[in-house]
C-alpha distance (Angstrom), angle and dihedral (degrees) to the residues before:
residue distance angle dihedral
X1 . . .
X2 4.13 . .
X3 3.46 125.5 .
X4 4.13 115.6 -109.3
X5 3.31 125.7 -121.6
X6 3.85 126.3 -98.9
X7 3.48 138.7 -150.3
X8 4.74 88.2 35.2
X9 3.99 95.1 170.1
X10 3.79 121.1 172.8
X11 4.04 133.5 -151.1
X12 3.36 136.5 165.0
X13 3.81 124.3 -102.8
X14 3.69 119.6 -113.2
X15 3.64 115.2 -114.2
X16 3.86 97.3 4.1
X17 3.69 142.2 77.7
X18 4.24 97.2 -106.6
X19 3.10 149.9 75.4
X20 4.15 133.0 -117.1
X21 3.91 108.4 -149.5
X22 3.67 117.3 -173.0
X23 4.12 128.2 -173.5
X24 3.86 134.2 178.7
X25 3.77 109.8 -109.7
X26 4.07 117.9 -114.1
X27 3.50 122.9 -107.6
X28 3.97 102.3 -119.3
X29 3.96 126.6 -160.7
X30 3.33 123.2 -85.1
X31 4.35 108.0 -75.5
X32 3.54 92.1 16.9
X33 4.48 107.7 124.9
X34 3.57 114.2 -138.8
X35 3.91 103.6 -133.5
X36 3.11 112.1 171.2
X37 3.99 146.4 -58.4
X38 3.87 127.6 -102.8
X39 3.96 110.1 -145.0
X40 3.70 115.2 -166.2
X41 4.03 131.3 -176.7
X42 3.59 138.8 175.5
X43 4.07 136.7 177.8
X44 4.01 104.1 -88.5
X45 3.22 120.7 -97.9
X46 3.43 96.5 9.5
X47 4.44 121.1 130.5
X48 4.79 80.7 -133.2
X49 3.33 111.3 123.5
X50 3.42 117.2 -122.6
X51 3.27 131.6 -89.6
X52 3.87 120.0 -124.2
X53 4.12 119.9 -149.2
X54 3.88 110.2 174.9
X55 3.55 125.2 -151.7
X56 4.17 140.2 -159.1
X57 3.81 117.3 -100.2
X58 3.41 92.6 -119.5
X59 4.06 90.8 76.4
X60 3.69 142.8 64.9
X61 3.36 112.8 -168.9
X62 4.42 130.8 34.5
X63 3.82 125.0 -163.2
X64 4.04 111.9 -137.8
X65 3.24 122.1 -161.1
X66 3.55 141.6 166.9
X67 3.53 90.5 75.9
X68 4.41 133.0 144.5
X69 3.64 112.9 -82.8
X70 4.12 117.7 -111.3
X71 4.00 89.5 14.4
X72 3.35 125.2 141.7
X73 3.63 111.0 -143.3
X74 4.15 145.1 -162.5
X75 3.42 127.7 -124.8
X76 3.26 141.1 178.0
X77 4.19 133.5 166.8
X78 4.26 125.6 -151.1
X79 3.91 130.4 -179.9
X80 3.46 122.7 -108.3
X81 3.75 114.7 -155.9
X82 4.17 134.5 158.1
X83 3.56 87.9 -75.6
X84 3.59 94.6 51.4
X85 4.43 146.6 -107.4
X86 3.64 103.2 -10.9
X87 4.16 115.0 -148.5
X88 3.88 114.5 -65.7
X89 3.61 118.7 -108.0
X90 3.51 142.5 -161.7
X91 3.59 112.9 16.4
X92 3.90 103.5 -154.1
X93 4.29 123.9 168.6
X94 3.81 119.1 -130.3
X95 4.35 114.4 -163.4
X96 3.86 108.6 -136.5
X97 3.90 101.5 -141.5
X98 3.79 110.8 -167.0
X99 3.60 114.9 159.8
X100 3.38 133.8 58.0
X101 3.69 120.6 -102.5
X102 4.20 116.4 -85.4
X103 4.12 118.2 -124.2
X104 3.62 118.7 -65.5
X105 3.75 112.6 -108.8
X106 3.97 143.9 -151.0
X107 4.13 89.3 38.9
X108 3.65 122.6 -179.6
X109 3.48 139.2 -174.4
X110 3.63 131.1 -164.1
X111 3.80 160.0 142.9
X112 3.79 111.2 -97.4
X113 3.90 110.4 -134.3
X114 3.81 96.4 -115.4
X115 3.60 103.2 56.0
X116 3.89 146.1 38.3
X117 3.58 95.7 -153.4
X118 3.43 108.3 52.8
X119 4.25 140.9 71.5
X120 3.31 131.0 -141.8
X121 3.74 105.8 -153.7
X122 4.21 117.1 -174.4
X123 3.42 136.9 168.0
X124 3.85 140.9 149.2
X125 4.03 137.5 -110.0
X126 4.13 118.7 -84.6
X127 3.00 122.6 -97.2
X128 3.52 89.3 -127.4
X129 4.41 114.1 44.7
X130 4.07 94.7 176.1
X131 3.91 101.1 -92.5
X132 3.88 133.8 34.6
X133 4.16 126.0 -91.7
X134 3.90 119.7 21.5
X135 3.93 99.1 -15.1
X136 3.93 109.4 174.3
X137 3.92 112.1 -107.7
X138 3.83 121.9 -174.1
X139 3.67 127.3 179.8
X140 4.00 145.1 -132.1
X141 4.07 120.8 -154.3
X142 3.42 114.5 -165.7
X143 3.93 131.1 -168.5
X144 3.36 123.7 -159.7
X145 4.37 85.9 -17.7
X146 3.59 84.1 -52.3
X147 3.59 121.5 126.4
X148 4.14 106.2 -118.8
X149 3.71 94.7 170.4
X150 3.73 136.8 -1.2
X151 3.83 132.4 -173.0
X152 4.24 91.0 28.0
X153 3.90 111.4 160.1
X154 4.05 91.0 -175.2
X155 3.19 120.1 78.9
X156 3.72 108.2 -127.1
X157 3.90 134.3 68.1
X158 3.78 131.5 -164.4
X159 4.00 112.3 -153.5
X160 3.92 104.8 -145.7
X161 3.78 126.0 -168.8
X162 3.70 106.7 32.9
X163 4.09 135.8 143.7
X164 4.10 114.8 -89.5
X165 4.28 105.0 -105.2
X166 3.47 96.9 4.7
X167 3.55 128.7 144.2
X168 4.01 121.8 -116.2
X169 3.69 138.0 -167.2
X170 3.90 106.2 -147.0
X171 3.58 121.3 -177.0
X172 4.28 139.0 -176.6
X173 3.56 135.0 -167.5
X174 3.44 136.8 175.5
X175 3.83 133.3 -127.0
X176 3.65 146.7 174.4
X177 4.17 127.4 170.9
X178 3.63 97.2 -60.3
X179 3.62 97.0 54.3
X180 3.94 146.9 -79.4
X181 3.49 128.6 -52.4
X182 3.87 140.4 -139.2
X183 3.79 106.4 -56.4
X184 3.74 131.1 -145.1
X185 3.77 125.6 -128.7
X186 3.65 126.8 -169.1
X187 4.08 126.9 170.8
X188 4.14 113.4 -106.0
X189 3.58 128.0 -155.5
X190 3.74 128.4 -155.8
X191 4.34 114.1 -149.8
């Protein structure tokens, strides 16, 4: 009987429908070849059988793709040896995210009380971020098309440094590791 694998983690990979799942090999006794290892995967929570993809020894880690867009998916990772598949280890869950995220939603823009030169810009998450569960969203603010903030994970933005009653183009998008989404663009003004 081989030892299993440790350490089987799953992601999903960027700009496909797949996943790359990596392990650390086992240390095996003393005579016993390392073969091989058997990876298998399945949709969660489904009654499917897994599916089995084998590997080479000399690797440890397989992309699969060819998989169901936002899916959520099993996997789990055994050794194969000259004695045979060793137990499976590790089941771990990779989210396929596919789609890019939809249009933020609920976006406001206004003057905050203390200052004439300034915008308070908010807004909330779409409804739809490209995947199901806790898919990563970031977002883009843009004045005036230019960029005032990239990479944000809150949900708010002040705009600092503008001209007293002056009229603004502010705009918002959404985006997760696929790419960016639809944005939003409202007119600002400054008191």
């Amino acid at each position: 009987d081989a030892s299993a694998p440790t350490n089987v983690m799953a992601s999903p990979l960027s700009g496909q429908v797949g996943i790359r799942v990596s392990w650390t090999a086992p240390t095996l006794p003393t005579g016993l070849p390392l073969t091989g290892y058997s990876i298998q995967y399945k949709i969660r929570g489904s009654g499917i059988i897994y599916v089995n993809v084998t590997v080479g020894a000399g690797t440890t880690q397989r992309d699969i793709t060819g998989l169901q867009s936002s899916t959520e998916y099993r996997i789990r990772v055994a050794t194969r040896t000259g004695l045979g598949t060793g137990p499976y280890c590790c089941q771990t869950t990779a989210l396929i995210v596919t789609t890019i995220p939809g249009a933020p939603t609920n976006f406001m823009i206004s003057p905050p009380s203390e200052s004439c030169d300034q915008l308070m810009v908010t807004w909330r998450a779409p409804s739809n971020t490209g995947g199901i569960g806790a898919v990563s969203v970031m977002y883009k603010v843009y004045l005036d098309r230019a960029m005032q903030g990239s990479s944000l994970s809150t949900t708010s933005k002040t705009l600092t440094g503008l001209k007293d009653n002056t009229e603004y183009t502010v705009s918002v998008e959404a985006f997760n590791k696929i790419g960016s989404g639809e944005h939003v663009t409202k007119m600002g003004f400054t008191r």
